[in-house]
BANULO-775230 format. One record per residue (C-alpha): x, y, z. Coordinates in steps of 0.25 Angstrom, whole numbers, padded with zeros to 4 digits, always signed. Example, Ala and Ser with C-alpha at 12.3 -4.5 7.8 and 13.67 -1.06 7.14 Angstrom:
2
+0049-0018+0031
+0055-0004+0029
***
This chain:
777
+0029+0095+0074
+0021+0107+0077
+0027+0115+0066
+0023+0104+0057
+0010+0107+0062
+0009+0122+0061
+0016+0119+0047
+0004+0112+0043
-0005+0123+0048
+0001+0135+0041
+0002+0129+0029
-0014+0126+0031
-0017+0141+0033
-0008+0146+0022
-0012+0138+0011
-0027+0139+0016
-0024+0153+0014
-0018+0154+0003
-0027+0149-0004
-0038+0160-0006
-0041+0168-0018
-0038+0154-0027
-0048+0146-0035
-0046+0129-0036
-0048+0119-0045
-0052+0106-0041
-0057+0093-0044
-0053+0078-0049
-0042+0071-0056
-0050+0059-0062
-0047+0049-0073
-0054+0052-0086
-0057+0038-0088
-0062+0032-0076
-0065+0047-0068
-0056+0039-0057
-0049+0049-0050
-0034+0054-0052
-0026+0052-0040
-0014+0060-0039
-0015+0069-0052
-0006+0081-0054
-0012+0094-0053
-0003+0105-0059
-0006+0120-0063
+0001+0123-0076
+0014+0134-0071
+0013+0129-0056
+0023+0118-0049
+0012+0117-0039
+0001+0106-0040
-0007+0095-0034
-0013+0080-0034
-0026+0075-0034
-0029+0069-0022
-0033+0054-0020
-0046+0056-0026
-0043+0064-0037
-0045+0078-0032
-0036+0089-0036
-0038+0105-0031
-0030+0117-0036
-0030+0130-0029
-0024+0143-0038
-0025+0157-0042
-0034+0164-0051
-0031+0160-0065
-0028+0152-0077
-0023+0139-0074
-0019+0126-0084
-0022+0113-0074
-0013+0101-0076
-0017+0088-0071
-0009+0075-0072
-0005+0060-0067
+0003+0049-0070
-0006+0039-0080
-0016+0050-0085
-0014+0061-0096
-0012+0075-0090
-0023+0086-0091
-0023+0101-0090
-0034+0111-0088
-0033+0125-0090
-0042+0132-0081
-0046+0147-0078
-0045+0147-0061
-0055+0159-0056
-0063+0150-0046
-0063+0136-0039
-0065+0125-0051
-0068+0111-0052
-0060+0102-0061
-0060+0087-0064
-0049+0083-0071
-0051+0070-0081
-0036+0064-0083
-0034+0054-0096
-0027+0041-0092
-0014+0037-0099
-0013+0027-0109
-0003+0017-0103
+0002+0012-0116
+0004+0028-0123
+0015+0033-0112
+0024+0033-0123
+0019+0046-0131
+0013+0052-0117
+0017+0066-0116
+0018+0068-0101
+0011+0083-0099
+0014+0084-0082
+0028+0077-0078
+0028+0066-0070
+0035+0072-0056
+0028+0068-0046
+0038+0061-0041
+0045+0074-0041
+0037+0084-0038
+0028+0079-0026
+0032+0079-0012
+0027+0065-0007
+0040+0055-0006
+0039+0041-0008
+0026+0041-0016
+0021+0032-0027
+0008+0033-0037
+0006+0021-0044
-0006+0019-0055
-0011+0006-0057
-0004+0006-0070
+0008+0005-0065
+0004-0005-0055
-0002-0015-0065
+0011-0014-0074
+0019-0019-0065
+0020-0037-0065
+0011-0043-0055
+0013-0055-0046
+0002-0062-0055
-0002-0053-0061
-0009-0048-0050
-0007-0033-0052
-0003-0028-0036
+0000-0013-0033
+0008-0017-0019
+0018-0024-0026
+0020-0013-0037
+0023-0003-0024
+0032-0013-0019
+0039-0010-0032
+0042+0005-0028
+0056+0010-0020
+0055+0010-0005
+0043-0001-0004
+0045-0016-0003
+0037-0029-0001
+0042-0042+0006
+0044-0050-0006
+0033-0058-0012
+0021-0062-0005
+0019-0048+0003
+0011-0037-0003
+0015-0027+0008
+0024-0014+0006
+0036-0013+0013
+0038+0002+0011
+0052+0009+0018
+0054-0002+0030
+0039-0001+0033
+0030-0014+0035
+0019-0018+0027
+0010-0012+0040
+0017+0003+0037
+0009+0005+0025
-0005+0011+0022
-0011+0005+0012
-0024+0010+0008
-0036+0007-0002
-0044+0019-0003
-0041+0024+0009
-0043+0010+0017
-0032+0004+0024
-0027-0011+0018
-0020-0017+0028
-0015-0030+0021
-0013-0027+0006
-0008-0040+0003
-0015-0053-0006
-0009-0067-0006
-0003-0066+0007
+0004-0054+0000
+0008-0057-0013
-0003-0048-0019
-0010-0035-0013
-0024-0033-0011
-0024-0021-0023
-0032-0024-0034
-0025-0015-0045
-0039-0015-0053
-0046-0006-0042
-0036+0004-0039
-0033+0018-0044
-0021+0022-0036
-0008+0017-0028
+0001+0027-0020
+0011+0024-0010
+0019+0033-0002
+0031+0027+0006
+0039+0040+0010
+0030+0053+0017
+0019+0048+0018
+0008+0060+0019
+0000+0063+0031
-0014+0058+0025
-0009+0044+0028
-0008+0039+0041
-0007+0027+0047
+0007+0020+0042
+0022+0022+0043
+0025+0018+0028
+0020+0021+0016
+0006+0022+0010
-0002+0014+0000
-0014+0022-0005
-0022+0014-0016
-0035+0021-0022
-0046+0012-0029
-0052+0016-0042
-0066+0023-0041
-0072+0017-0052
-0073+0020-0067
-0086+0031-0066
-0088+0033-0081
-0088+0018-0085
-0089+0002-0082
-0074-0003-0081
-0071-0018-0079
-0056-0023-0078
-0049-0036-0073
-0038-0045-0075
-0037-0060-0074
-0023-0064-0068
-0017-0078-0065
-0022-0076-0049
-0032-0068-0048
-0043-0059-0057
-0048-0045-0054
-0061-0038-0060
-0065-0023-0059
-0077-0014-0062
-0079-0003-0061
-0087+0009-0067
-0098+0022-0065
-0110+0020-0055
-0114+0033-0059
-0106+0039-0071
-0097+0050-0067
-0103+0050-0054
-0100+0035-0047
-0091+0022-0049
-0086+0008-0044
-0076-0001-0045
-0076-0016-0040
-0063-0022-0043
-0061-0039-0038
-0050-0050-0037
-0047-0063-0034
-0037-0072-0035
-0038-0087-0040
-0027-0095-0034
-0036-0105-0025
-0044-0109-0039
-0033-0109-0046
-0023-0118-0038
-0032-0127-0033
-0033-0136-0044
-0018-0137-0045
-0016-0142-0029
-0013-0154-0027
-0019-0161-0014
-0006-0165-0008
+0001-0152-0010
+0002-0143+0003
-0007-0130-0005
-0018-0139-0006
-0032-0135+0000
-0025-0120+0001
-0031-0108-0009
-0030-0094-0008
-0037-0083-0014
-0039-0068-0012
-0050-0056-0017
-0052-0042-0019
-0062-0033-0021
-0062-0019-0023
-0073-0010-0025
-0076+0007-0026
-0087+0016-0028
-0087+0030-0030
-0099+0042-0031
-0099+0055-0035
-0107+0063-0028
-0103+0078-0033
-0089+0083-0037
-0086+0085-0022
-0091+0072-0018
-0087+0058-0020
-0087+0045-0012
-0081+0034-0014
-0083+0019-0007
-0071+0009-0009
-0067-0005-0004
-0060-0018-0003
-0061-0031+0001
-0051-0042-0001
-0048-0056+0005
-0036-0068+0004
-0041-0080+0007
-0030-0093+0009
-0036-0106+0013
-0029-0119+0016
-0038-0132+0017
-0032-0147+0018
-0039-0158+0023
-0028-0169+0023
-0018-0157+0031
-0030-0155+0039
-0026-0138+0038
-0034-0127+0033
-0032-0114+0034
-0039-0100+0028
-0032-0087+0029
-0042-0074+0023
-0037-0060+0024
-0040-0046+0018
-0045-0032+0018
-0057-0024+0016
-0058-0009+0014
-0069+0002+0013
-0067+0015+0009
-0079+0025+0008
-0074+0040+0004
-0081+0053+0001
-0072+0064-0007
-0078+0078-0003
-0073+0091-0010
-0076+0103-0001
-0070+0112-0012
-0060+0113-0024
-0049+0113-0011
-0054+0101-0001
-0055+0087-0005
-0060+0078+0006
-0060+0062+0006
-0067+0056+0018
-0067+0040+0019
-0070+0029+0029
-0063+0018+0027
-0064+0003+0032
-0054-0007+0030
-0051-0022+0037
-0040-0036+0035
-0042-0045+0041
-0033-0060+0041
-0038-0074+0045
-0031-0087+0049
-0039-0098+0050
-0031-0113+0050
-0036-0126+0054
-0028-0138+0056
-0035-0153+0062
-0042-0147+0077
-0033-0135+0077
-0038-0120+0070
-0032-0106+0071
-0039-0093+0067
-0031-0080+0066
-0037-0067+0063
-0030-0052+0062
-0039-0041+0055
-0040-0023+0054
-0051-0016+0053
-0051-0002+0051
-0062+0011+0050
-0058+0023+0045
-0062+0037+0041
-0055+0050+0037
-0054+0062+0029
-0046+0068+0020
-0045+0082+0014
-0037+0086+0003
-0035+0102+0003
-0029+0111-0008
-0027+0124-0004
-0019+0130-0016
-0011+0123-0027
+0003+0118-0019
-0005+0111-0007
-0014+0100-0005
-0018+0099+0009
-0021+0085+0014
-0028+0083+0029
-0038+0074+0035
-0043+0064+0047
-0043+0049+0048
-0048+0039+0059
-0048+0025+0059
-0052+0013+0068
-0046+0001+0068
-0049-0012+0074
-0039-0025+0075
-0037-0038+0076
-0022-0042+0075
-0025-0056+0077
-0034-0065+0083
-0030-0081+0084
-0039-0093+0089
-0040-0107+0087
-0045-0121+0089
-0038-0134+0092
-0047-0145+0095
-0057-0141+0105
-0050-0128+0110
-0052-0116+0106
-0041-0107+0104
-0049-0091+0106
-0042-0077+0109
-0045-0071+0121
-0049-0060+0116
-0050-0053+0100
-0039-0046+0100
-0043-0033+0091
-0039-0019+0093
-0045-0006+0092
-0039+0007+0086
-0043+0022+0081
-0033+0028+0072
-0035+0044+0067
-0025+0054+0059
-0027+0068+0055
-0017+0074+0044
-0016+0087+0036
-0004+0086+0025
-0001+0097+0014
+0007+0094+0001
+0011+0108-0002
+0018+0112-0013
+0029+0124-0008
+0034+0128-0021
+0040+0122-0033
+0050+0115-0025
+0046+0110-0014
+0034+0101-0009
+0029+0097+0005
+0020+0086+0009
+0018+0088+0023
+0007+0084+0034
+0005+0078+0048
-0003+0067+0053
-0008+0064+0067
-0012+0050+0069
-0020+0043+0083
-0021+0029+0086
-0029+0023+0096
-0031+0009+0101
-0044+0007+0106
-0051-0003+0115
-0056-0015+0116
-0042-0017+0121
-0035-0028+0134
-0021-0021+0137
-0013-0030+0144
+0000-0022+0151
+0002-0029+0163
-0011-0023+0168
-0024-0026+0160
-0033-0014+0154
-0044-0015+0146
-0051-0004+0135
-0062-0005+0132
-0068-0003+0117
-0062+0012+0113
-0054+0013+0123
-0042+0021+0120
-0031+0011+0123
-0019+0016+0115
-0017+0030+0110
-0006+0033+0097
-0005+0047+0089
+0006+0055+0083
+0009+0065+0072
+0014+0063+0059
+0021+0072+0051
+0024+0071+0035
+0032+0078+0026
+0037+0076+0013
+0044+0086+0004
+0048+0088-0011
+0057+0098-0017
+0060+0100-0031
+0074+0101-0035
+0070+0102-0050
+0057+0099-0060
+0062+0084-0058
+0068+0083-0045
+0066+0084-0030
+0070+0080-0017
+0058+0075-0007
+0059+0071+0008
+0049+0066+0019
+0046+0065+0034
+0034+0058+0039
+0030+0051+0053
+0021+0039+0053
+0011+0033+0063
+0006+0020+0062
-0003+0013+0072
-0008-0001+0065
+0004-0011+0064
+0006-0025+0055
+0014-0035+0063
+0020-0046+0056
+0024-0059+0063
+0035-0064+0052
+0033-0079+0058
+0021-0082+0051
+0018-0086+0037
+0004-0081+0036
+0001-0066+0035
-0003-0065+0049
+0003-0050+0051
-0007-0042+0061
-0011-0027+0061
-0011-0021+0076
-0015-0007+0079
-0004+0001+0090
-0009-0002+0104
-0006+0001+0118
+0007-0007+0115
+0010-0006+0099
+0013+0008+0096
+0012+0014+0083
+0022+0014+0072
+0029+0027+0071
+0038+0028+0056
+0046+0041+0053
+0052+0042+0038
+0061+0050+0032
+0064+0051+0016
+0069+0059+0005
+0071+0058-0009
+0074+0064-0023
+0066+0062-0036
+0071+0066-0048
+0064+0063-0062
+0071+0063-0076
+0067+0066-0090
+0054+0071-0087
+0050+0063-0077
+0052+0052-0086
+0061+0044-0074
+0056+0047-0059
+0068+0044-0050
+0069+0046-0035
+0077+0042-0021
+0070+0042-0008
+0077+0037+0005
+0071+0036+0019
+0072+0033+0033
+0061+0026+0041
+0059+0024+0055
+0047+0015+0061
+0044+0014+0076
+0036+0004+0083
+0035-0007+0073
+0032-0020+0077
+0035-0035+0077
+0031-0048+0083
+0040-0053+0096
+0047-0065+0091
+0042-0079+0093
+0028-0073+0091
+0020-0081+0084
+0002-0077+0081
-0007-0082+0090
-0019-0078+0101
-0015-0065+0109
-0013-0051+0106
-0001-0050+0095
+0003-0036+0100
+0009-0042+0114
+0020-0049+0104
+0023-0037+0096
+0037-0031+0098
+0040-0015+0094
+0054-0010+0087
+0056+0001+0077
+0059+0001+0062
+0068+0010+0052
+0069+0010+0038
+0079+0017+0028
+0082+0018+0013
+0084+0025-0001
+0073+0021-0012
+0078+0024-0028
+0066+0025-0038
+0066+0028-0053
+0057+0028-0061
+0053+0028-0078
+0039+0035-0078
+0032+0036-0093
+0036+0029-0106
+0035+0015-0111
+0045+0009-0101
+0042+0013-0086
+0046+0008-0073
+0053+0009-0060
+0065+0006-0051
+0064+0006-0037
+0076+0003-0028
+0076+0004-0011
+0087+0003-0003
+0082+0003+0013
+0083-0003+0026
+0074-0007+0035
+0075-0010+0050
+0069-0014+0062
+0072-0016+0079
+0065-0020+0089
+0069-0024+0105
+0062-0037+0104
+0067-0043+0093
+0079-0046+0084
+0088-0043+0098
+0086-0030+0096
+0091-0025+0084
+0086-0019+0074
+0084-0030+0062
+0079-0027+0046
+0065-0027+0043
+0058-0036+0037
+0055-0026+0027
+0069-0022+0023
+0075-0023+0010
+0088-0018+0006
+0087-0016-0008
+0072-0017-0014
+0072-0014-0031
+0060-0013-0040
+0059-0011-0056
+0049-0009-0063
+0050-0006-0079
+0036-0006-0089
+0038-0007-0104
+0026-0004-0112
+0032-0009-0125
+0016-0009-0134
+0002-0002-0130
+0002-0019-0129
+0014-0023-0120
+0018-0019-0108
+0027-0023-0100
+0034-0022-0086
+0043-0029-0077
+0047-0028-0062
+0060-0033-0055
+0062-0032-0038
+0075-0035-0029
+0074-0035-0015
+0083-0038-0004
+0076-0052+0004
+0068-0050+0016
+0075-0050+0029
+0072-0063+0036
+0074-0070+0050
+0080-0084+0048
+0081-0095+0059
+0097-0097+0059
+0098-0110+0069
+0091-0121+0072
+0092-0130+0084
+0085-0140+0091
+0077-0137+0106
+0068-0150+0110
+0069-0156+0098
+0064-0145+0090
+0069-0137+0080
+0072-0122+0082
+0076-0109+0076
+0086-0098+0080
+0082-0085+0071
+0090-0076+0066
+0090-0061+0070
+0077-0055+0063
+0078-0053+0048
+0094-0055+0049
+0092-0062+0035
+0088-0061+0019
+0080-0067+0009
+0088-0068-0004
+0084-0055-0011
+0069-0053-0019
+0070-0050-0033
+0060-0053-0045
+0055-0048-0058
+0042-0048-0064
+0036-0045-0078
+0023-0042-0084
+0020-0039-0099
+0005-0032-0101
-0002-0035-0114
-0013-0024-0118
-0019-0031-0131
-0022-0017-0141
-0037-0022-0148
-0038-0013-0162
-0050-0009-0157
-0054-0001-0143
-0061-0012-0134
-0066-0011-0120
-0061-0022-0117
-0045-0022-0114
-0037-0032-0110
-0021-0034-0104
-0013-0046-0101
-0003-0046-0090
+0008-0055-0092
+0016-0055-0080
+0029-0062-0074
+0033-0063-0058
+0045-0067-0054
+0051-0068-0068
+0065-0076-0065
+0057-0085-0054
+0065-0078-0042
+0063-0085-0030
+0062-0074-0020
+0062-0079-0003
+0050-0078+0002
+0053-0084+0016
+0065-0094+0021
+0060-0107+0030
+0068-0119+0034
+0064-0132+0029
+0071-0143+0040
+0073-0158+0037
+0079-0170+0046
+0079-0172+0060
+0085-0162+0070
+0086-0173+0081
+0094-0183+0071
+0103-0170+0066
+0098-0171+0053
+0091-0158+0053
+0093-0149+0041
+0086-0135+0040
+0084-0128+0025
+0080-0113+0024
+0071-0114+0013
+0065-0101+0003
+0052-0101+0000
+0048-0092-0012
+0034-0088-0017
+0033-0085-0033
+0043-0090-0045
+0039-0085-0058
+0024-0082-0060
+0019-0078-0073
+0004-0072-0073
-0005-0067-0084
-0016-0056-0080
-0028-0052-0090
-0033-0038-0088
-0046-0033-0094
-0054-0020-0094
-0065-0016-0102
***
């Protein structure tokens, strides 16, 4: 470790001093548009290998010799531009890129090839454009950038109903997901079934699932890194679409031109209006309605070329009510999350780029049910204040020097239960939140050696510490008072991830990174409703340690035209955490029923891929094992996760047959979820009960499905503002029935010997077509 360290450090003082006696160019990468900026653009010096990106808010610096020099700047979904510029002192430069026209790919002359892929040194990373995420059939038309990551090799989901990324083994908990910078703890709408993503208001989806960089922290699996649109700043734009669900409307447009904009972008679903007329009194749904909402919002200012700030959020809600007079049962169940991001971009010079931000974020879940004298409420929520500081440096072109500082402060409640029945009154003895500060501090370089090989490499040192007001209970009782250092967590993280080219359209790439995460999501499978609860580490819940280990070869054919890659891995996880069994929720602390094991996950992941043309698309195929042991349960031995799939196969194909049609279609075979299955039944008093299995000993019959959607885009003679495109789409085309959980329907009398008992499937959607109309103008 420490000659990781002192790595880090010589490389600083070289490349610090080597670069004197050059002159920069600097500046934005923006879209010529909307004057939204470029994430992720190429920047390449005509008769050099080396080159950089634009950062995450567009912002680009190349350091060279005196001299002559033809600039070359490009990005998938946008034509590429060049500069020729004479270099004999520090320059500013904003470059305006063109978008593409979608429906014209067939005579596009592709000026930069499309190896990025290839040539960079990150493993496991995926940029998609909102493009490709709307081209893809929706569950309702309801456009969902989860489930189109879902698609890719190595990432799963639980099958339908869970909008949550199973990525390499990992649980839903072991990955960041963030919205401009905030942390979204619960992604999911409808119980799952859609996320909280409203495709309308975002610019920019990323996921890493292999090396993760040293600039995020905080998780053991992968990272989700969503960025909103700013805001068109040179005029009014207003788009929409309404779907068979739900509707959404966005506006956006300049405060002050070319100086300040906004976006507001809202949904909501209409299901409660819709099927209520249609519910009968005597049918079992009546008096129930559901519905959710979102709303995101952004504004941006300009105050010079070297200052900007920007103030973003979100707020969404899902609401389920259940209301019957004649079953004398109600119940109302809200949950969501809220985010706040304000940031201020700072250039100090055409080399250093900083980003502050303070960020605030909360979810928070209710239960409320009431049935004759007797009521239950149950609340679980995380709150969460951060600020940090990010600095992108660019020393000469080959390196870009990322480093900054982080600190959060977290509050929660995991869950808080009280009731009535009658006259008494069911109260916990105490709340029972917790207190924690979390900090990191990272420096990462992503330097390129030479033509052939490429280094990604940083370290990361992370704190926890829980805090009081806290009651331990060890025998012996001790009591902190309010920040009261109770339990203290910390550790280095090293990361490096390394490319080397074999050829112009191959190379091999590897990885090695180490991974602290403090926050936990425990899940008690014997529940139906989402009462899953986040817990900081404590005296007694440690942090969750994950190791990986991955390598791959990429290789691209016919001038990039077909991206192909394998990637295999190996996972380890410490620390992970279940309930005891025979714990059920209710008033206490949960973290005295928790029980502690380890994880480990393996496998190979195959993906190719048709870039450009009229017909495009992919093909994703993993083969993996997951697995998990802990002392206290499953005797002992080590059992499949409940996030293990053997085989998990995605394709995805587009056709865009006219500048009218388009079309596209996606079919995905999974192995079934391993499940846990009661396999005898006997009578003890006079009641009925059940001998389980060994934990997830079985399967569901395999999950497979395919969906269409064709895209109208009516061609007026004449240019209008107005446009319009029909989304005809097709879930579940051939009406598979796909588990979504087994229960046992009984019938007769067990003390007459006429008991029969009848596992049952319950499935969630047949066939559902859906009609969506967009607008823009």
């Amino acid at each position: 470790m420490k000659i990781f360290v002192a790595t880090l450090i010589l490389s600083l003082m070289y490349i610090t001093a080597a670069a004197q006696d050059k002159f920069t160019i600097s500046g934005y990468v923006k879209d010529s548009t909307s004057n939204e900026t470029v994430i992720g653009a190429t920047i390449t010096v005509k008769g050099r290998t080396k080159g950089i990106s634009s950062n995450q808010y567009g912002f680009y610096s190349v350091t060279l010799e005196k001299g002559v020099y033809t600039i070359s700047v490009s990005h998938i979904g946008y034509q590429s531009k060049e500069l020729e510029i004479e270099l004999n002192a520090n320059k500013q430069f904003n470059f305006d890129l063109a978008p593409r026209i979608a429906v014209s790919q067939e005579v596009v002359v592709y000026s930069k090839k499309r190896d990025l892929n290839v040539k960079a040194a990150q493993m496991g990373k995926f940029e998609l454009s909102m493009n490709q995420i709307r081209s893809v059939p929706a569950l309702a038309g309801e456009v969902d950038p989860m489930k189109v990551l879902q698609l890719l090799p190595g990432v799963r989901n639980a099958g339908e109903g869970n909008s949550g990324l199973y990525v390499r083994g990992g649980g839903p908990d072991q990955n960041l997901i963030l919205l401009d910078d905030a942390v979204v703890y619960n992604p999911g709408h409808l119980f799952g079934f859609f996320s909280v993503f409203n495709s309308d208001a975002l610019k920019n989806v990323s996921l890493i699932k292999g090396g993760m960089p040293a600039n995020y922290g905080g998780r053991i699996s992968s990272v989700v890194d969503i960025a909103m649109k700013e805001g068109n700043n040179k005029k009014y734009q207003v788009e929409g679409g309404i779907g068979t669900i739900s509707s959404r409307v966005s506006i956006q447009g300049p405060v002050v031109k070319e100086k300040a904009s906004f976006i507001i972008s809202a949904r909501r679903t209409y299901i409660d209006v819709l099927a209520k007329p249609f519910i009968k009194k005597e049918s079992n749904f009546f008096g129930s309605g559901y519905y959710f909402y979102d709303l995101n919002a952004k504004f941006n200012y300009k105050f010079t070329e070297k200052d900007r700030l920007y103030v973003s959020g979100y707020f969404g809600r899902d609401v389920f009510t259940f209301k019957n007079a004649e079953r004398s049962f109600s119940a109302r169940i809200p949950w969501g999350n809220s985010t706040g991001t304000i940031r201020w971009n700072h250039v100090f010079n055409s080399k250093l780029f900083a980003n502050t931000s303070v960020v605030w974020n909360d979810y928070q879940f209710a239960f409320e049910g009431a049935q004759s004298n007797f009521e239950v409420k149950f609340n679980s929520a995380v709150r969460d204040v951060t600020a940090k500081i990010d600095f992108d440096y660019y020393p000469f072109t080959g390196h870009q020097l990322k480093f900054g500082v982080v600190a959060t402060r977290h509050k929660f409640n995991p869950q808080t239960t009280s009731g009535r029945s009658g006259d008494q009154v069911f109260t916990p003895e105490a709340v029972n939140n917790k207190f924690a500060n979390e900090a990191g501090i990272y420096l990462l370089d992503d330097w390129e050696v030479n033509s052939k090989l490429k280094i990604n490499y940083g370290l990361r040192y992370t704190f926890f510490q829980q805090v009081g007001p806290y009651t331990r209970i060890n025998g012996d009782t001790v009591v902190y008072g309010k920040g009261d250092p109770v339990k203290t967590y910390g550790g280095l993280e090293p990361r490096v991830t390394m490319r080397y080219s074999i050829d112009e359209e191959t190379s091999l790439k590897a990885a090695i990174t180490r991974n602290l995460q403090f926050i936990h999501l425990v899940s008690n499978a014997g529940t139906t409703l989402p009462t899953d609860i986040w817990v900081p580490s404590t005296y007694r819940v440690q942090p969750q340690i994950g190791w990986q280990y991955a390598a791959g070869i990429f290789k691209n054919f016919k001038d990039n035209l077909w991206e192909t890659s394998v990637e295999v891995y190996y996972k380890t996880m410490a620390n992970q955490i279940e309930y005891a069994e025979g714990y059920t929720p209710g008033i206490g602390d949960p973290e005295k029923s928790f029980v502690f094991g380890k994880g480990w996950s393996y496998g190979a992941e195959f993906y190719v891929n048709k870039a450009r043309g009229n017909f495009t698309g992919w093909i994703g195929y993993t083969l993996s094992w997951t697995w998990r042991k802990f002392p206290q349960l499953n005797e002992g031995e080590k059992y499949p996760g409940r996030f293990d799939r053997r085989h998990d196969l995605s394709i995805v194909a587009n056709y865009q047959k006219t500048k009218k049609w388009k079309y596209s279609a996606v079919f995905v075979y999974g192995t079934g979820n391993a499940f846990t299955l009661p396999e005898r039944f006997f009578l003890v008093n006079g009641v009925l009960t059940q001998q389980f299995s060994r934990i997830n000993q079985y399967r569901l019959d395999p999950y497979h499905r395919l969906d269409f959607a064709a895209i109208y885009t009516p061609q007026p003679k004449k240019v209008r503002k107005f446009k319009t495109e029909w989304v005809f789409s097709v879930y579940n085309v051939y009406s598979r029935q796909n588990p979504y959980f087994i229960y046992y329907d009984q019938s007769g009398n067990p003390l007459q010997g006429t008991l029969e008992v009848e596992a049952r499937q319950v499935s969630l959607f047949p066939v559902i077509p859906s009609v969506t109309l967009n607008f823009k103008f």
